[in-house]
N, CA, C and O atoms as a printed pandas DataFrame, in Angstrom:
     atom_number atom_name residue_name chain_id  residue_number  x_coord  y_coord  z_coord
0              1         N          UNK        A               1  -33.693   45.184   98.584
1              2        CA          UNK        A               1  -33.620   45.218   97.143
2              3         C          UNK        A               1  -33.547   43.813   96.573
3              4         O          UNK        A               1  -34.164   43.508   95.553
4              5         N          UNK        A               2  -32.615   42.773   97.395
5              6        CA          UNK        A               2  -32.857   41.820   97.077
6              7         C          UNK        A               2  -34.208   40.960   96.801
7              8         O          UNK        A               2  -34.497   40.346   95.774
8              9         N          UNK        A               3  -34.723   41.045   97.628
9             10        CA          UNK        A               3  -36.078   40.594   98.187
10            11         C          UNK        A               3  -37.109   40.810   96.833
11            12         O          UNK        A               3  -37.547   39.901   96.129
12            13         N          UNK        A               4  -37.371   42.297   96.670
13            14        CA          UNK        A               4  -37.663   42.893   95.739
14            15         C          UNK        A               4  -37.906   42.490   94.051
15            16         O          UNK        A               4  -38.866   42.541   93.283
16            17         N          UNK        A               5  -35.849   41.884   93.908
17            18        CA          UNK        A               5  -35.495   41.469   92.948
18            19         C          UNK        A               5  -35.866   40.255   92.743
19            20         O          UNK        A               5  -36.176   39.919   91.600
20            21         N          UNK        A               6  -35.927   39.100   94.088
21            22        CA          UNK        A               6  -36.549   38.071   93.811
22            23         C          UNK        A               6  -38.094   38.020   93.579
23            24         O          UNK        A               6  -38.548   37.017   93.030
24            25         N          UNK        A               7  -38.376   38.360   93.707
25            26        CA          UNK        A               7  -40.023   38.498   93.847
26            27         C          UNK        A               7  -40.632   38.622   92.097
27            28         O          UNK        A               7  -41.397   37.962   91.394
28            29         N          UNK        A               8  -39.757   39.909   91.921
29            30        CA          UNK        A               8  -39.879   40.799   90.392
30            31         C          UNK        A               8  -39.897   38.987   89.070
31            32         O          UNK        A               8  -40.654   38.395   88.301
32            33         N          UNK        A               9  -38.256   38.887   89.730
33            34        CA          UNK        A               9  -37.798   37.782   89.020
34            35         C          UNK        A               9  -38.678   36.758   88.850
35            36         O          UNK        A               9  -39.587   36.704   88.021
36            37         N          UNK        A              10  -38.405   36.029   89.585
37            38        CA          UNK        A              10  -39.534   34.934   89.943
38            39         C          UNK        A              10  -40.776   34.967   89.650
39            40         O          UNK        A              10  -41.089   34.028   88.918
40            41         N          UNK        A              11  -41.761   35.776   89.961
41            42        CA          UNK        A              11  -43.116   35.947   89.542
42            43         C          UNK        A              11  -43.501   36.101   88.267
43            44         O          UNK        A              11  -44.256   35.310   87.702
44            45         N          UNK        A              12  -42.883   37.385   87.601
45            46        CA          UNK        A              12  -42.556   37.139   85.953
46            47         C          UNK        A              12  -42.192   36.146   85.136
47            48         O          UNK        A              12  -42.798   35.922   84.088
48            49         N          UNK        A              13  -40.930   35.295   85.632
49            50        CA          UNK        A              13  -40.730   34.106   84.862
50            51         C          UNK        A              13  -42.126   32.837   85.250
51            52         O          UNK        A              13  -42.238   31.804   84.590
52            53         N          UNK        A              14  -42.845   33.112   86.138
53            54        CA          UNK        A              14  -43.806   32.256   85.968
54            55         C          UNK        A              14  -44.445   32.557   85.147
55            56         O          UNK        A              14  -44.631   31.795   84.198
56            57         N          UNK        A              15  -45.095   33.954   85.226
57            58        CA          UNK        A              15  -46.322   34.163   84.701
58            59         C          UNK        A              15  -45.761   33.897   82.938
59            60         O          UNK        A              15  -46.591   33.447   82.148
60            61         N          UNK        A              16  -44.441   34.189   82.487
61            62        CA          UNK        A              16  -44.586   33.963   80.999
62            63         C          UNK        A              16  -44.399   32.372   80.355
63            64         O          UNK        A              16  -44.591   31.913   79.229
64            65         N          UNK        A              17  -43.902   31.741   81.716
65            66        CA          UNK        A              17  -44.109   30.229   81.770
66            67         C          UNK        A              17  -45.416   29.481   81.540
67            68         O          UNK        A              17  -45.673   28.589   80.732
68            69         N          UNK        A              18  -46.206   30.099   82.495
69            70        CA          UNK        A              18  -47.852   29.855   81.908
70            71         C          UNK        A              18  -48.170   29.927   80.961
71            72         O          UNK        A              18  -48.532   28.993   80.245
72            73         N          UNK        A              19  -48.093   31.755   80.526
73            74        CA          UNK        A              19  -48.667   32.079   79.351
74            75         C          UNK        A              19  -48.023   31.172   78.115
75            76         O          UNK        A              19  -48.753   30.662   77.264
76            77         N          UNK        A              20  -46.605   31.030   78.109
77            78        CA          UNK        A              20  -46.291   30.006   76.984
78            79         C          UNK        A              20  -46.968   28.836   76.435
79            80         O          UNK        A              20  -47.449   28.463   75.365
80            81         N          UNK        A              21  -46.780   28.367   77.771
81            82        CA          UNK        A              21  -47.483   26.847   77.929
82            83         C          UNK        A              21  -49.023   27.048   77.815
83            84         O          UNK        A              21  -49.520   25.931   77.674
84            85         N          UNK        A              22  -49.811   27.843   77.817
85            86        CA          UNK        A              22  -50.846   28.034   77.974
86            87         C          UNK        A              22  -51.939   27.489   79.391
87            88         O          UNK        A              22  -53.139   27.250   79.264
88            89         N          UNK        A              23  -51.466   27.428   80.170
89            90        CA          UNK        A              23  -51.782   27.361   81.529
90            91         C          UNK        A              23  -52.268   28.170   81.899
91            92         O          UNK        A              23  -51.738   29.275   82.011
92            93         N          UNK        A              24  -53.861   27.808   82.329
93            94        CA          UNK        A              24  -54.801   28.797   82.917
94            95         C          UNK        A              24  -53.907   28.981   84.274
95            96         O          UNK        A              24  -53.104   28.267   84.875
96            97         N          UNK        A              25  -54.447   30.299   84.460
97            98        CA          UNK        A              25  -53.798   30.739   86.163
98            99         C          UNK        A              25  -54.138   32.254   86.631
99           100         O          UNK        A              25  -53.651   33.041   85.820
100          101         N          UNK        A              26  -54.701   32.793   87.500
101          102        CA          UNK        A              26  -54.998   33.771   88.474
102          103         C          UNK        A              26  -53.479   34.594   88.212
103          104         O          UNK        A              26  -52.394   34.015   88.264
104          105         N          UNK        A              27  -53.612   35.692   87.995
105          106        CA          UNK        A              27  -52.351   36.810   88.108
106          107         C          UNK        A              27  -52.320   36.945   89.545
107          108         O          UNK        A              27  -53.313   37.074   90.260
108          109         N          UNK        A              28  -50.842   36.899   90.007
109          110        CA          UNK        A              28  -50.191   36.987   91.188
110          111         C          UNK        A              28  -49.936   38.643   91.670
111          112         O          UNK        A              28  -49.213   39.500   91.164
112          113         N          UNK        A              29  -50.777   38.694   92.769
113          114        CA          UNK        A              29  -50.699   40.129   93.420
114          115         C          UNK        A              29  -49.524   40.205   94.530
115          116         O          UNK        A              29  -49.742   40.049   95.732
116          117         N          UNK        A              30  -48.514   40.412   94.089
117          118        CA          UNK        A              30  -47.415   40.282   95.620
118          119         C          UNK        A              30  -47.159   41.930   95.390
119          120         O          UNK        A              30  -47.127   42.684   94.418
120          121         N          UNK        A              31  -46.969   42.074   97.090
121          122        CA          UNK        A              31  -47.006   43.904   97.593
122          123         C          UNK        A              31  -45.672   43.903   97.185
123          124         O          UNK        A              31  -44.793   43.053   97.036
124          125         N          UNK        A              32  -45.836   45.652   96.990
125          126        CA          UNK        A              32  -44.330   46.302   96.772
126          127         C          UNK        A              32  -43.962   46.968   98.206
127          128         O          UNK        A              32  -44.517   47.808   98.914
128          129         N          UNK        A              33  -42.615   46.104   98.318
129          130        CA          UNK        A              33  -42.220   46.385  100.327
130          131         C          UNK        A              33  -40.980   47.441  100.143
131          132         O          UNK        A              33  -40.291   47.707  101.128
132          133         N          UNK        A              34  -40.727   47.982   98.990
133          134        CA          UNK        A              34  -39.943   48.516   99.112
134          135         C          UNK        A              34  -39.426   49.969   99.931
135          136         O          UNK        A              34  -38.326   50.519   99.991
136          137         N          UNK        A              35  -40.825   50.314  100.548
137          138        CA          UNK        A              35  -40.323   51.280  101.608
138          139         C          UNK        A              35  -39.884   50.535  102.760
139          140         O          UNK        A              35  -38.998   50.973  103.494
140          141         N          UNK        A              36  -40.481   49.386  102.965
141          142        CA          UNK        A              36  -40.301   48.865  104.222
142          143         C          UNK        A              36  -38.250   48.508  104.180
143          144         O          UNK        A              36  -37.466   48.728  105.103
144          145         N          UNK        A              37  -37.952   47.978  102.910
145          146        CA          UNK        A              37  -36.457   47.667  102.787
146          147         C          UNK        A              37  -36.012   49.185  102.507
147          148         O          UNK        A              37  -34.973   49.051  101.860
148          149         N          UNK        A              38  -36.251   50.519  102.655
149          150        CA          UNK        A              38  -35.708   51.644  102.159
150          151         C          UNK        A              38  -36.058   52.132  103.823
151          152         O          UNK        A              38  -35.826   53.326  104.008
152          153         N          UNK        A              39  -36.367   51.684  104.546
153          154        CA          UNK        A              39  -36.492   52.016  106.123
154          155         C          UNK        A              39  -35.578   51.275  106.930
155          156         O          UNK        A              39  -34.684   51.699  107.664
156          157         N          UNK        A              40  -35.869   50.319  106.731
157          158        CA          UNK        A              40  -33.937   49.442  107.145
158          159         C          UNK        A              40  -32.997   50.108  106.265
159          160         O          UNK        A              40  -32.571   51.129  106.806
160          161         N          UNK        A              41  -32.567   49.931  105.234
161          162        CA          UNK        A              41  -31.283   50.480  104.601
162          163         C          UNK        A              41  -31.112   51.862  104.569
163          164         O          UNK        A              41  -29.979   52.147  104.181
164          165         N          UNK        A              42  -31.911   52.979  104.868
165          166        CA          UNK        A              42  -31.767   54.017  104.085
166          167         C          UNK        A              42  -29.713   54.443  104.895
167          168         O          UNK        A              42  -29.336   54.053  106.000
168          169         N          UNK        A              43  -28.901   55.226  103.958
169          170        CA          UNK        A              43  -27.432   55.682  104.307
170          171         C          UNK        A              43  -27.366   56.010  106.112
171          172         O          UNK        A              43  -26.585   55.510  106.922
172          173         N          UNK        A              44  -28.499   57.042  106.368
173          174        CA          UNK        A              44  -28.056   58.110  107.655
174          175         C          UNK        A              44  -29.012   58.014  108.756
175          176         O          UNK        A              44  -28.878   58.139  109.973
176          177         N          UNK        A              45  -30.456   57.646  107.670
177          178        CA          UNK        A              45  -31.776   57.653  108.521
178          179         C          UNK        A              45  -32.232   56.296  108.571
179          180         O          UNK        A              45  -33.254   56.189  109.249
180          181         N          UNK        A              46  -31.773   55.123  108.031
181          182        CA          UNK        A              46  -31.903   53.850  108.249
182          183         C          UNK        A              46  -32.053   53.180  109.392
183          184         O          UNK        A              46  -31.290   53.562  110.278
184          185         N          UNK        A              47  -32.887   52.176  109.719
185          186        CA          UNK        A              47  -33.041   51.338  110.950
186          187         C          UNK        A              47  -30.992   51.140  111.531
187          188         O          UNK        A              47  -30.280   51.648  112.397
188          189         N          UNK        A              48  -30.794   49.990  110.288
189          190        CA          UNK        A              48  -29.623   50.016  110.461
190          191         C          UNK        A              48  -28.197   50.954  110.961
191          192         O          UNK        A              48  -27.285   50.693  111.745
192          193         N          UNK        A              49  -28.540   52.297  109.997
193          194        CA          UNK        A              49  -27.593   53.072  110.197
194          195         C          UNK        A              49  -27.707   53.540  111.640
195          196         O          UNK        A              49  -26.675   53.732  112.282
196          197         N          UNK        A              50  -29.021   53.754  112.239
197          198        CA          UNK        A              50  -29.065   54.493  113.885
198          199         C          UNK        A              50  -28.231   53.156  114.475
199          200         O          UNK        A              50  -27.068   53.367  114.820
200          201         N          UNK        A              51  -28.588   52.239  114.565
201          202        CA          UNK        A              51  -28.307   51.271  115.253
202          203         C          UNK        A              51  -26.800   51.107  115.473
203          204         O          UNK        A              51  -26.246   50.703  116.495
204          205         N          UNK        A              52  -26.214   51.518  114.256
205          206        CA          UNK        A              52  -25.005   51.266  114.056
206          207         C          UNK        A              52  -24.415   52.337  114.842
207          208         O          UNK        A              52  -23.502   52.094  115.632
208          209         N          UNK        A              53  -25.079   54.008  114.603
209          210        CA          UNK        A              53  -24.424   55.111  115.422
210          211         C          UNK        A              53  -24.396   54.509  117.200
211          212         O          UNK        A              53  -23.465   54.481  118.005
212          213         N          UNK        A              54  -25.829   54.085  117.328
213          214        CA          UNK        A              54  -25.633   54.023  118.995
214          215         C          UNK        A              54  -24.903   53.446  119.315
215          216         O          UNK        A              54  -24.201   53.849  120.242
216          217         N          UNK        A              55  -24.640   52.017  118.643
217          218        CA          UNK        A              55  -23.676   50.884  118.974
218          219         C          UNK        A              55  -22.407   51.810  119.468
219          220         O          UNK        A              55  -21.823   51.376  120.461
220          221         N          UNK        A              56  -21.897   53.069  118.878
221          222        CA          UNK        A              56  -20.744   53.770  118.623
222          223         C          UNK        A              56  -20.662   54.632  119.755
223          224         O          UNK        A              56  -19.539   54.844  120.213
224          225         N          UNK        A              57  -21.818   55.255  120.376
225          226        CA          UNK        A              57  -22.065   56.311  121.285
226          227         C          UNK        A              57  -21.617   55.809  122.418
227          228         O          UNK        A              57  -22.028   54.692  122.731
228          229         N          UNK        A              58  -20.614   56.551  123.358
229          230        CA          UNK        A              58  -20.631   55.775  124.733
230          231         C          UNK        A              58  -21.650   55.891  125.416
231          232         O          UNK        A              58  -22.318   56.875  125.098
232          233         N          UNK        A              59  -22.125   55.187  126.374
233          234        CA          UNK        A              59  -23.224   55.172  127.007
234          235         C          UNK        A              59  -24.342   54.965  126.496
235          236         O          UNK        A              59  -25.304   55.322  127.176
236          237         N          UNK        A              60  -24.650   54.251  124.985
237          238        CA          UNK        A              60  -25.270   54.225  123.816
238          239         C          UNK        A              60  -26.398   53.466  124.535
239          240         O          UNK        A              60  -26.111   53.117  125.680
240          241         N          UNK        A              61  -27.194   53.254  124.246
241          242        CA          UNK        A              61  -28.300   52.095  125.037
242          243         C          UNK        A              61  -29.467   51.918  124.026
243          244         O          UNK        A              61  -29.699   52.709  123.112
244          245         N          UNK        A              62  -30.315   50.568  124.347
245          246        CA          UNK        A              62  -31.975   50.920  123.890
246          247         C          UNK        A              62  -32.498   51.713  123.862
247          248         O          UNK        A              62  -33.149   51.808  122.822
248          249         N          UNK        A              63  -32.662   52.813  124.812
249          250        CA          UNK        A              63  -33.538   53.409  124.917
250          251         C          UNK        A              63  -33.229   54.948  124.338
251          252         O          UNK        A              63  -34.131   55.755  124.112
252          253         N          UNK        A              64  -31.832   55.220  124.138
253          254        CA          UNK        A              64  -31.370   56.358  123.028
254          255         C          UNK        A              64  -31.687   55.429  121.585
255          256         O          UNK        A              64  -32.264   55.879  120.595
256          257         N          UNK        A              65  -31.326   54.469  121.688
257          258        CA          UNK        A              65  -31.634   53.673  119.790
258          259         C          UNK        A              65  -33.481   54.434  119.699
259          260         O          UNK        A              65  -33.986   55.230  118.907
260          261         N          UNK        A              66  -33.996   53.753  120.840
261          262        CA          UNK        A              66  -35.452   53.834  120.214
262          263         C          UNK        A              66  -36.298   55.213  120.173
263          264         O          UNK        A              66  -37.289   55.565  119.534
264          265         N          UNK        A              67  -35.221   56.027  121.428
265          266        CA          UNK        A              67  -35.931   57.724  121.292
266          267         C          UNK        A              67  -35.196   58.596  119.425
267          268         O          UNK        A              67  -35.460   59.721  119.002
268          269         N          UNK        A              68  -34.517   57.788  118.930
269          270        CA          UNK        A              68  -34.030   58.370  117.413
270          271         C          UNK        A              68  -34.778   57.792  116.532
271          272         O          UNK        A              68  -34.950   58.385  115.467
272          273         N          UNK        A              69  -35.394   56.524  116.744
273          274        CA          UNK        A              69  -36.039   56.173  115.786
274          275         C          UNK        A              69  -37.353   56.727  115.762
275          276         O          UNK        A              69  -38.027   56.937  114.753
276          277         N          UNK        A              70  -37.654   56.938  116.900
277          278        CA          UNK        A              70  -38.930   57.769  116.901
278          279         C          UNK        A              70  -39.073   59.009  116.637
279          280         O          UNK        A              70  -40.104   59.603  116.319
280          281         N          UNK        A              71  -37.685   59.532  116.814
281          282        CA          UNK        A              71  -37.994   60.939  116.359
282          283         C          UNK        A              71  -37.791   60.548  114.413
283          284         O          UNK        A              71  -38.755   60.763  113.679
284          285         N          UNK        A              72  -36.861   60.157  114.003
285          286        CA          UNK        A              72  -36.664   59.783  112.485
286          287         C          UNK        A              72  -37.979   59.427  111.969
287          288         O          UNK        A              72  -38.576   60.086  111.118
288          289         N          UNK        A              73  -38.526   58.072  112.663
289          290        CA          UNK        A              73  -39.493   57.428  111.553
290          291         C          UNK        A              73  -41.117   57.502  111.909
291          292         O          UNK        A              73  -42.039   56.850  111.419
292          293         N          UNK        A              74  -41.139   58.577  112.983
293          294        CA          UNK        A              74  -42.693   58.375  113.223
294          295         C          UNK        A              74  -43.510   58.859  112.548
295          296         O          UNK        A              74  -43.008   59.934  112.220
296          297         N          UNK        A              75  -44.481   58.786  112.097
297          298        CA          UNK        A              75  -45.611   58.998  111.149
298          299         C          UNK        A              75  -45.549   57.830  109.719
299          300         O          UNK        A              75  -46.485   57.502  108.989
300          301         N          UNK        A              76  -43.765   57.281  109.654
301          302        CA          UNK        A              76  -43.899   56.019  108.622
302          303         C          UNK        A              76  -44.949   55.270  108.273
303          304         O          UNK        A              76  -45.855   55.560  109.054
304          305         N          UNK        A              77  -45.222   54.649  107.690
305          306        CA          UNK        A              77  -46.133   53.792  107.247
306          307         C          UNK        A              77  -46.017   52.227  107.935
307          308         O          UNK        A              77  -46.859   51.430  108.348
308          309         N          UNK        A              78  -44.564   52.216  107.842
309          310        CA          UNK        A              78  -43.922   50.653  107.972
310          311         C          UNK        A              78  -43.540   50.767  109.570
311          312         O          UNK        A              78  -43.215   49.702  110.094
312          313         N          UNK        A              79  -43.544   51.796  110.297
313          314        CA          UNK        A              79  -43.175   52.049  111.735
314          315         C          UNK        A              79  -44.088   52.410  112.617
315          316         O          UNK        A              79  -44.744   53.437  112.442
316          317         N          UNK        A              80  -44.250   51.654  113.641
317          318        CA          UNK        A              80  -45.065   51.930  114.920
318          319         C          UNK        A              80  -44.922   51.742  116.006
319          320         O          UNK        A              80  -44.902   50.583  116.421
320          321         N          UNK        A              81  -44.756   52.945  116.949
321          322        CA          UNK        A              81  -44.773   52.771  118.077
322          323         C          UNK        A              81  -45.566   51.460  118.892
323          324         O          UNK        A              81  -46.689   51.093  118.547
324          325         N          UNK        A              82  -44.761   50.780  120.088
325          326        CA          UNK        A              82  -45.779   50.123  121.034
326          327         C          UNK        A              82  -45.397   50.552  122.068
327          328         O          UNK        A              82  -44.298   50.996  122.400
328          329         N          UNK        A              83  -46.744   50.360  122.849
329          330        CA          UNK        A              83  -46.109   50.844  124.345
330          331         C          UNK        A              83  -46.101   49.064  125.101
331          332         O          UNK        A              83  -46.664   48.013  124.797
332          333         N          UNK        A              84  -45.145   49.486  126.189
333          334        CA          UNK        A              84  -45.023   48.269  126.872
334          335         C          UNK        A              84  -45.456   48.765  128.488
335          336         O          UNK        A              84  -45.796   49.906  128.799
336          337         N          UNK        A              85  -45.366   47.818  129.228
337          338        CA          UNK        A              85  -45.245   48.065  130.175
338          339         C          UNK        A              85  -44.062   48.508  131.322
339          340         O          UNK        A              85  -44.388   48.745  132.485
């Protein structure tokens, strides 16, 4: 959200900085990531929040963190499986 907020902030106060001043300039296309920060933060289903449960689980490991996230976030947009070796 932060991120978000800076972006919002910042980009706007340019663009009416220009326009004041009358400064030619290209309109600024910056993406909206906000699913990607609503996939880390979300309360229960969050990157964070699993992370935090396993940390808690005895016997908690990588590989329970990453079989929840896959079941939670697969088909996401912002999430993808890799395979390793």
């Amino acid at each position: 959200r932060l991120q978000q907020f800076f972006n919002s902030f910042v980009f706007k106060l340019e663009e009416q900085l220009y326009d004041r001043e009358g400064i030619p300039w290209d309109p600024l296309d910056f993406p909206d990531n906000q699913d990607a920060v609503d996939i880390l933060q979300a309360k229960n289903t969050g990157i964070f929040a699993i992370l935090d449960e396993e940390c808690f689980v005895p016997q908690g490991s990588d590989q329970g963190f990453n079989n929840k996230l896959m079941k939670q976030h697969k088909g996401h947009r912002r999430f993808d499986e890799i395979k390793t070796k």
